[in-house]
C-alpha positions as CSV (number, residue, x, y, z in Angstrom):
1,X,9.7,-6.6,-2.5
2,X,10.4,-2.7,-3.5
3,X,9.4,0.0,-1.5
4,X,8.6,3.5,-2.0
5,X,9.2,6.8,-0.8
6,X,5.8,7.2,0.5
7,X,6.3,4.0,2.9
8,X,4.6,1.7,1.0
9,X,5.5,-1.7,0.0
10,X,5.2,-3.5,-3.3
11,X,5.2,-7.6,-3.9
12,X,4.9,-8.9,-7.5
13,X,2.7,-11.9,-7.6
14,X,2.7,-13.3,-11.2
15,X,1.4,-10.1,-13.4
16,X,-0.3,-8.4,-10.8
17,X,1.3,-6.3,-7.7
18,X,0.2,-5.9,-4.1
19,X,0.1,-3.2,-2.2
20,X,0.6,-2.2,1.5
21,X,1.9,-0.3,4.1
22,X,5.2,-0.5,5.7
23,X,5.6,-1.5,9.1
24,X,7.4,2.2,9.9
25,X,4.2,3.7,8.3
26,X,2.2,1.4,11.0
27,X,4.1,2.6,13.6
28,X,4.4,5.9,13.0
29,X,0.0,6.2,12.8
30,X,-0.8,4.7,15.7
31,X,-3.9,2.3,15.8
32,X,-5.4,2.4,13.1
33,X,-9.1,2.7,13.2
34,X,-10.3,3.1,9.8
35,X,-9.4,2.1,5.9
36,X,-11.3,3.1,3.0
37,X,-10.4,1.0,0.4
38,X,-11.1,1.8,-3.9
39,X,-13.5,-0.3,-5.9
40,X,-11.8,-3.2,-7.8
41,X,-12.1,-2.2,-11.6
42,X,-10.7,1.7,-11.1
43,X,-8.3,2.6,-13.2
44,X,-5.4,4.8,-11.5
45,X,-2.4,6.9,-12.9
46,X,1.1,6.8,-10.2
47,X,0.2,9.5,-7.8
48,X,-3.3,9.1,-7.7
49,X,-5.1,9.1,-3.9
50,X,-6.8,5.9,-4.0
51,X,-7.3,5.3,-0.3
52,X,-8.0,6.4,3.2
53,X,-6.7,5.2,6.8
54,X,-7.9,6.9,9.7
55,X,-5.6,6.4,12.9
56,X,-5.9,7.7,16.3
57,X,-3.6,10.5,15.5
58,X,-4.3,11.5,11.9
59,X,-6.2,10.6,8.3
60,X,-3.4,9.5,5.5
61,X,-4.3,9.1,1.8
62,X,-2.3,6.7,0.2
63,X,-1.1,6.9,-3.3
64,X,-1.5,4.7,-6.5
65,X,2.4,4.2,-7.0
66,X,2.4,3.1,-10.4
67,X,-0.5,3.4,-13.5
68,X,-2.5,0.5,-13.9
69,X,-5.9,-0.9,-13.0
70,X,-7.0,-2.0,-8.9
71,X,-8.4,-5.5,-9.4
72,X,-9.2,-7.0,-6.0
73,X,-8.4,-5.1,-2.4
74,X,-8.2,-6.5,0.8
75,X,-12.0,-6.5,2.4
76,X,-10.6,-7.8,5.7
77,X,-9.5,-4.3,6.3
78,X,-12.8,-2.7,6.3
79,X,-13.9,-5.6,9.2
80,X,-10.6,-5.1,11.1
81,X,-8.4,-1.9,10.4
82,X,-6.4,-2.9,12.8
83,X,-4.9,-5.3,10.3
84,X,-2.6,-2.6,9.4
85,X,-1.5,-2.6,12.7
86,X,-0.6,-6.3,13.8
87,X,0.2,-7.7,10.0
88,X,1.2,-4.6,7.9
89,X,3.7,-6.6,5.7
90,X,1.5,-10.0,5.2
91,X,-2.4,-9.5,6.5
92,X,-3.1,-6.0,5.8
93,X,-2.3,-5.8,2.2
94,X,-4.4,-2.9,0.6
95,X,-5.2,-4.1,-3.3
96,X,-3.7,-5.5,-6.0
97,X,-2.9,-3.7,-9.7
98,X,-2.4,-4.8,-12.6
99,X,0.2,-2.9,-13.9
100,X,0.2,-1.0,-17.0
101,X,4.5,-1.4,-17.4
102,X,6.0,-3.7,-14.7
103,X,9.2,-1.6,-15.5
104,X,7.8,1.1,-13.0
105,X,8.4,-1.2,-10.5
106,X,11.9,-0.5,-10.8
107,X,12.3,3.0,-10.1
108,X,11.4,1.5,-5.9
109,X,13.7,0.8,-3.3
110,X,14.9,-2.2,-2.4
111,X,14.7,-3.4,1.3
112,X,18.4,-2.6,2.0
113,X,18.1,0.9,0.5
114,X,14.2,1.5,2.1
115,X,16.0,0.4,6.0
116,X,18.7,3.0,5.0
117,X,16.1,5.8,3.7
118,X,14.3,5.5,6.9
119,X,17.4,5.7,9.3
């Protein structure tokens, strides 16, 4: 698993990668009430908004973290934000990509150095 900057998490699964929220992100929302999620098909470039969680405290976009195209996202979101909230590593994945290089992947954090980045 890598992890980025922006407290998200990455998991390679054969040529595609999911994508989520850390479980410091989680936290550091509060319950989250709402997630807009892109349509399967859209093609993104690293840096991209591509979605939208709504918390009790705040809205947060989150980022496309690499170029490539979203091919399936996580409709038990959209039924039960609070997902991101109880299963943020596992369950609340927010879409997959398929990547345009899989060598972006390895400008990311490990877990070791994403624990140290956060403190």
């Amino acid at each position: 698993m890598k992890f980025t900057e922006e407290h998200e998490w990455l998991r390679v699964e054969g040529d595609l990668v999911v994508v989520g929220i850390t479980e410091h992100a989680s936290e550091q929302l509060g319950d989250v009430v709402f997630v807009e999620l892109p349509e399967p098909g859209t093609q993104v470039a690293k840096g991209d908004e591509i979605c939208v969680i709504e918390s009790v405290k705040a809205a947060s976009d989150i980022s496309a973290p690499v170029d490539g195209e979203v091919v399936e996202v996580n409709d038990a979101l959209a039924d039960n934000p609070a997902l991101v909230n109880e299963d943020p590593l596992e369950g609340a994945w927010f879409f997959k990509m398929k990547l345009e290089d899989m060598d972006q992947l390895d400008a990311f954090m490990d877990e070791d150095e994403y624990k140290d980045f956060i403190g």
